[in-house]
mmCIF file of the C-alpha atoms, coordinates in Angstrom:
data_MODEL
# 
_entry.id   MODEL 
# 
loop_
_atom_site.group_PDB 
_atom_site.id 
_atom_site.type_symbol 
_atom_site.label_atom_id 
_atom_site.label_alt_id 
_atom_site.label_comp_id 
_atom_site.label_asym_id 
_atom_site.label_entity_id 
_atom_site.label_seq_id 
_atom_site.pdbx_PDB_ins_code 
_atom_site.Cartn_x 
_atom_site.Cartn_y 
_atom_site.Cartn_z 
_atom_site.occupancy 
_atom_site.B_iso_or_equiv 
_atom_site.pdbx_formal_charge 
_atom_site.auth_seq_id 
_atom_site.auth_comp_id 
_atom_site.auth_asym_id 
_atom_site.auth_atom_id 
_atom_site.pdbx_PDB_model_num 
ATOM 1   C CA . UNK A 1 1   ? -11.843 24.797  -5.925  1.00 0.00 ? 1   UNK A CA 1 
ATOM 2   C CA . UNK A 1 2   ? -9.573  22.036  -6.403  1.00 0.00 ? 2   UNK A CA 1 
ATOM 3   C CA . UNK A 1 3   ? -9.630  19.072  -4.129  1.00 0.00 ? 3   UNK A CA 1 
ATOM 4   C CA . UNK A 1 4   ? -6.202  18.289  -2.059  1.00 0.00 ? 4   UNK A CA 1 
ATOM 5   C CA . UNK A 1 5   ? -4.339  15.212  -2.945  1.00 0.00 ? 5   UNK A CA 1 
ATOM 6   C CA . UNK A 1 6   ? -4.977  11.701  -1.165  1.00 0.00 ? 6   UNK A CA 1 
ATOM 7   C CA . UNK A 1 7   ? -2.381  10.544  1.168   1.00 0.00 ? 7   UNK A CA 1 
ATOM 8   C CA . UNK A 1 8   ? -2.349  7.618   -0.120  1.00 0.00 ? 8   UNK A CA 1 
ATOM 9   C CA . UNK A 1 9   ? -2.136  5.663   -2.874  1.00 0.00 ? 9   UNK A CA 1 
ATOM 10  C CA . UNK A 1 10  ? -3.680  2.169   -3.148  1.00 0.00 ? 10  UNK A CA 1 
ATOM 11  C CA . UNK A 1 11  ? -1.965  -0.673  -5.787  1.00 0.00 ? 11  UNK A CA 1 
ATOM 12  C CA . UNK A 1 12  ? -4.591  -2.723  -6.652  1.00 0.00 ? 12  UNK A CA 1 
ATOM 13  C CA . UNK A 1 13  ? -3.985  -6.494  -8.035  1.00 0.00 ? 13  UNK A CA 1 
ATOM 14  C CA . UNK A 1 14  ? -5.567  -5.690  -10.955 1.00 0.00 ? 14  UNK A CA 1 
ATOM 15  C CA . UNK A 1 15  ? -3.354  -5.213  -14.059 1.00 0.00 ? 15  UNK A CA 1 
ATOM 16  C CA . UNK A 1 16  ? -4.381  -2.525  -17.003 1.00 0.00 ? 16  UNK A CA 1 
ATOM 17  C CA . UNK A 1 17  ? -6.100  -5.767  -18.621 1.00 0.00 ? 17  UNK A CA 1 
ATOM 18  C CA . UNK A 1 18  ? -8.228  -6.353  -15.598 1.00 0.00 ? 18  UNK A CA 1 
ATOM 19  C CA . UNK A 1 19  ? -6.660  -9.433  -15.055 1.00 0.00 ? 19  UNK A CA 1 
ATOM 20  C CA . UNK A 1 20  ? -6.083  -10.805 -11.491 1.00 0.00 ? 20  UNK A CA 1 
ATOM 21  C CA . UNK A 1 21  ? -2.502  -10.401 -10.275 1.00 0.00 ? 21  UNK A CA 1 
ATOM 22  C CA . UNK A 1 22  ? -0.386  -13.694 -9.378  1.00 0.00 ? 22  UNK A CA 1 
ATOM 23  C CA . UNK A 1 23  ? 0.516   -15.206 -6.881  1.00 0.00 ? 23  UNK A CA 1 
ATOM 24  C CA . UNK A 1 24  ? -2.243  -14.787 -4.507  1.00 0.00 ? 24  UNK A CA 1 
ATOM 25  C CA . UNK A 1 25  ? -0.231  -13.519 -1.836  1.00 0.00 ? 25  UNK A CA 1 
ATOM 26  C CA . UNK A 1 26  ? 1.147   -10.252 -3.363  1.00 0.00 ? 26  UNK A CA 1 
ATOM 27  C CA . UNK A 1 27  ? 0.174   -7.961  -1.382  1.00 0.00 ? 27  UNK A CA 1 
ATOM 28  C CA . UNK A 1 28  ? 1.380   -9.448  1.652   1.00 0.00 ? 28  UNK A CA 1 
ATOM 29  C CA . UNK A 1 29  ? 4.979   -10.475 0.120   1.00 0.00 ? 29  UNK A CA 1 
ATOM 30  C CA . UNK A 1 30  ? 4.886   -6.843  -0.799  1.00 0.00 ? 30  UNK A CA 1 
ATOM 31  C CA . UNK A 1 31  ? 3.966   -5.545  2.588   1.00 0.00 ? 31  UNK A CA 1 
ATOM 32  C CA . UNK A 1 32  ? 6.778   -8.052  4.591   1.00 0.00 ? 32  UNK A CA 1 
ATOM 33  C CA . UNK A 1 33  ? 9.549   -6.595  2.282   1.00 0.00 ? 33  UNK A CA 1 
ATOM 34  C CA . UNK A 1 34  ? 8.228   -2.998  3.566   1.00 0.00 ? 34  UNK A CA 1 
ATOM 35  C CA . UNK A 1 35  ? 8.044   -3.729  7.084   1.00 0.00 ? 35  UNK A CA 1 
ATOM 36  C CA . UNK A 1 36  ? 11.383  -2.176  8.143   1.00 0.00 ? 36  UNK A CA 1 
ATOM 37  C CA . UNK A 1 37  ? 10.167  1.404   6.945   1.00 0.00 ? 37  UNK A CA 1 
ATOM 38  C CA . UNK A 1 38  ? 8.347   2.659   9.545   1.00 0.00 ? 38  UNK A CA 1 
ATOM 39  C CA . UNK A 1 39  ? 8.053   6.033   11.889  1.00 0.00 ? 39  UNK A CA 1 
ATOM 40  C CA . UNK A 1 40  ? 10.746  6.082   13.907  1.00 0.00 ? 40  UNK A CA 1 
ATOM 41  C CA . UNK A 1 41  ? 13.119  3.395   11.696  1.00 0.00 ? 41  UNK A CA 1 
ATOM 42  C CA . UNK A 1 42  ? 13.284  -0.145  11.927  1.00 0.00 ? 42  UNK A CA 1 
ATOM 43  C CA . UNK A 1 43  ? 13.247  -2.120  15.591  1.00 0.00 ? 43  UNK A CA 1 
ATOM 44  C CA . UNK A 1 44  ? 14.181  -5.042  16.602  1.00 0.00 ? 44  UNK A CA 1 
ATOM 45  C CA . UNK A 1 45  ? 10.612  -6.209  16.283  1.00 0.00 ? 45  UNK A CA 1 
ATOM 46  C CA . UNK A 1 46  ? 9.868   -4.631  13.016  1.00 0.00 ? 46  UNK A CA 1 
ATOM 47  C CA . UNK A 1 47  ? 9.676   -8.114  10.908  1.00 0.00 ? 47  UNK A CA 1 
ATOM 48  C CA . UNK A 1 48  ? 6.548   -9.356  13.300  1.00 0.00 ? 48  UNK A CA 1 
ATOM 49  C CA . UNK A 1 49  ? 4.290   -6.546  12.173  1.00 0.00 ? 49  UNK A CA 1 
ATOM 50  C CA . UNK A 1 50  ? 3.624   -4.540  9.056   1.00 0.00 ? 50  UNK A CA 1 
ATOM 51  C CA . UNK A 1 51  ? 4.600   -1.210  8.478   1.00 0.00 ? 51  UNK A CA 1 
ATOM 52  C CA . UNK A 1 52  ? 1.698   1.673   9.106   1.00 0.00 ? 52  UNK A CA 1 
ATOM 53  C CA . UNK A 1 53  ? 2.719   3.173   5.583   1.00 0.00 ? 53  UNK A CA 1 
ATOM 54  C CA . UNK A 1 54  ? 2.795   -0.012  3.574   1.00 0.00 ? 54  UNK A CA 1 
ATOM 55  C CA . UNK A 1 55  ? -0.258  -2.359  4.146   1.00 0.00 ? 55  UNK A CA 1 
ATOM 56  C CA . UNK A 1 56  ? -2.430  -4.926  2.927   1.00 0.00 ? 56  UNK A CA 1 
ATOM 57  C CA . UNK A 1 57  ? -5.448  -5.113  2.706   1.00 0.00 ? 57  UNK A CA 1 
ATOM 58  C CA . UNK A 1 58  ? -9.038  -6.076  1.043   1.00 0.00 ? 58  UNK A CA 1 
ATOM 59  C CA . UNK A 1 59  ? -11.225 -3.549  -1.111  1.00 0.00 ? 59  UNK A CA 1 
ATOM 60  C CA . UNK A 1 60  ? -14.155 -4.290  -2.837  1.00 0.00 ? 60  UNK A CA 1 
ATOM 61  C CA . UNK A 1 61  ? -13.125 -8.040  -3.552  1.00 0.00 ? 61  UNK A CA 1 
ATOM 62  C CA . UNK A 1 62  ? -9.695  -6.968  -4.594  1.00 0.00 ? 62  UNK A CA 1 
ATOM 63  C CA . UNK A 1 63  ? -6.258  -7.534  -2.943  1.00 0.00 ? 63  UNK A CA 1 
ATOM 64  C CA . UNK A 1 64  ? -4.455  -4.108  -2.456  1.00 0.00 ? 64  UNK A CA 1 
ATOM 65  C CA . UNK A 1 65  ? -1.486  -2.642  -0.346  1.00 0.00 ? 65  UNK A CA 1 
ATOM 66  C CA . UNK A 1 66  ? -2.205  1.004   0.971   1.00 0.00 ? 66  UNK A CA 1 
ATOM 67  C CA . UNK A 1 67  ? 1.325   2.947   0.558   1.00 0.00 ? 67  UNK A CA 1 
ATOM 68  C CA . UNK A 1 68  ? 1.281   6.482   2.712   1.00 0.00 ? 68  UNK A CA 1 
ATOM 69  C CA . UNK A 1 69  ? 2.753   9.419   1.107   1.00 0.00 ? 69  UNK A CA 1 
ATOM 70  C CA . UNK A 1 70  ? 4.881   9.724   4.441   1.00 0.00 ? 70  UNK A CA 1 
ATOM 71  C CA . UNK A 1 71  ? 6.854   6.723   3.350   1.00 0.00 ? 71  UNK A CA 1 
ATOM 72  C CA . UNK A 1 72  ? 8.129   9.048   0.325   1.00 0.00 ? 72  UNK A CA 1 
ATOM 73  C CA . UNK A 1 73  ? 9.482   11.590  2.453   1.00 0.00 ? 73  UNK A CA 1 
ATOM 74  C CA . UNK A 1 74  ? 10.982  9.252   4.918   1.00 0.00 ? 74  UNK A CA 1 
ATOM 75  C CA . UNK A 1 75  ? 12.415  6.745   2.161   1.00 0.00 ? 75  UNK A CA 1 
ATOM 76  C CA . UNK A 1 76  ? 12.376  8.038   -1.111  1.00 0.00 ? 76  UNK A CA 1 
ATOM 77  C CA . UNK A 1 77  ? 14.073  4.634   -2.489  1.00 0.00 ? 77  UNK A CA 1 
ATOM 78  C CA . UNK A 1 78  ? 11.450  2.423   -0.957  1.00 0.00 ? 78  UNK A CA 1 
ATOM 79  C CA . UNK A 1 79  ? 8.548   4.939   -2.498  1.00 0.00 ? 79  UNK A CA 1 
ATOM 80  C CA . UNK A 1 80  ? 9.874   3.954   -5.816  1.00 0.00 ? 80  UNK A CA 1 
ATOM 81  C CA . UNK A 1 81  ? 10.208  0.484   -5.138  1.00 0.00 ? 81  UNK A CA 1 
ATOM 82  C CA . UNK A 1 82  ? 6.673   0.297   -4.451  1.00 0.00 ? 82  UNK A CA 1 
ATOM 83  C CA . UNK A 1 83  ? 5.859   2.317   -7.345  1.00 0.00 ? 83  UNK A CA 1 
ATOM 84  C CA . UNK A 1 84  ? 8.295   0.398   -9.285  1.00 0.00 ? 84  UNK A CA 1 
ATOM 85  C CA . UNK A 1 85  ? 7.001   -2.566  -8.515  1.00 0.00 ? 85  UNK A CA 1 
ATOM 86  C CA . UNK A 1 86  ? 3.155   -1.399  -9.711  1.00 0.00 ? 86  UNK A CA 1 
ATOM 87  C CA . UNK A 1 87  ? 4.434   -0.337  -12.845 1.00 0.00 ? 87  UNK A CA 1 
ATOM 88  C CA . UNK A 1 88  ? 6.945   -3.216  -14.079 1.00 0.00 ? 88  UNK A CA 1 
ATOM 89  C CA . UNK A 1 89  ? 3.628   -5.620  -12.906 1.00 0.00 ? 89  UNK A CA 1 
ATOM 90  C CA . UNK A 1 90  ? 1.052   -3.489  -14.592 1.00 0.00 ? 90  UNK A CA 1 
ATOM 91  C CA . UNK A 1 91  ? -0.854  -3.395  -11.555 1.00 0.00 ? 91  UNK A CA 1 
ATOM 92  C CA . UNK A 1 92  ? -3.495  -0.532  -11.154 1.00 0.00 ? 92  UNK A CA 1 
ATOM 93  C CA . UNK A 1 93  ? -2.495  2.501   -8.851  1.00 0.00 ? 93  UNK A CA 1 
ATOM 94  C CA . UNK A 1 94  ? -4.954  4.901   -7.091  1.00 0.00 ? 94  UNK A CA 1 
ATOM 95  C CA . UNK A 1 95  ? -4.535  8.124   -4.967  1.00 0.00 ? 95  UNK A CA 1 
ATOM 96  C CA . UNK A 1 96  ? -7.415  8.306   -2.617  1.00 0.00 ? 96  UNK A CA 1 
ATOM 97  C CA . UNK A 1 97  ? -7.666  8.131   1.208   1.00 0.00 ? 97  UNK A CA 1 
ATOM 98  C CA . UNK A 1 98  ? -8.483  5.381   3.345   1.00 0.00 ? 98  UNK A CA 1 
ATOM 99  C CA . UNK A 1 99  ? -11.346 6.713   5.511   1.00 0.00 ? 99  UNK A CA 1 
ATOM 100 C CA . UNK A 1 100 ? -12.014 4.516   8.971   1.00 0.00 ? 100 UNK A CA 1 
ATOM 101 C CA . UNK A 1 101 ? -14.497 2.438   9.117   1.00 0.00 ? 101 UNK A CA 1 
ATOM 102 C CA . UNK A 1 102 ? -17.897 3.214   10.481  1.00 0.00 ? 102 UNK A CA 1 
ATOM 103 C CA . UNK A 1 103 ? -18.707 1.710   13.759  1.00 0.00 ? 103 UNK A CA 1 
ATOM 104 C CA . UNK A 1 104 ? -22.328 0.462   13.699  1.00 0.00 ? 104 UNK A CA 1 
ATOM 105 C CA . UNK A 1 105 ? -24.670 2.529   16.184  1.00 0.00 ? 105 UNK A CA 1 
ATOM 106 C CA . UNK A 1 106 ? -25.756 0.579   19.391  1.00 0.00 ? 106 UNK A CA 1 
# 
């Protein structure tokens, strides 16, 4: 049995080479220009917070942004930005799915 497809897919700053992607702050510029693409459209607000299919984040050491797959329907353009962007920077691209963290037993 085949397993489904992630929702998301992760862009990692590490290019093909293993080298560590420049500038350091990637992942957020990245993020900001995504912010307006969110459920629902852009608000008013939208520039003050990140969007929930286009984030930042941490894994394993390694500066990442976490694109949801709901992004694609919703903006097809800004899917292949993202993906665009991954590619011309020969950054490495996952499809996986972010699983919460575990909250620690009391």
């Amino acid at each position: 049995m085949a397993s489904p497809p992630g929702k998301e897919i992760f862009i990692q700053g590490i290019t093909s080479t293993g080298r560590t992607f420049r500038p350091s702050d990637w992942a957020e510029r990245l993020a900001g220009v995504m912010c307006q693409f969110r459920p629902g459209g852009a608000t008013r607000d939208s520039y003050l917070s990140y969007s929930p299919w286009c984030v930042p984040t941490v894994i394993g050491g390694v500066k990442c942004v976490v694109v949801h797959e709901d992004l694609r329907e919703a903006e097809p353009m800004a899917w292949d930005f993202v993906l665009n962007f991954a590619k011309d920077n020969d950054l490495q691209v996952g499809e996986a799915c972010l699983m919460p963290e575990a909250r620690p037993k009391a």
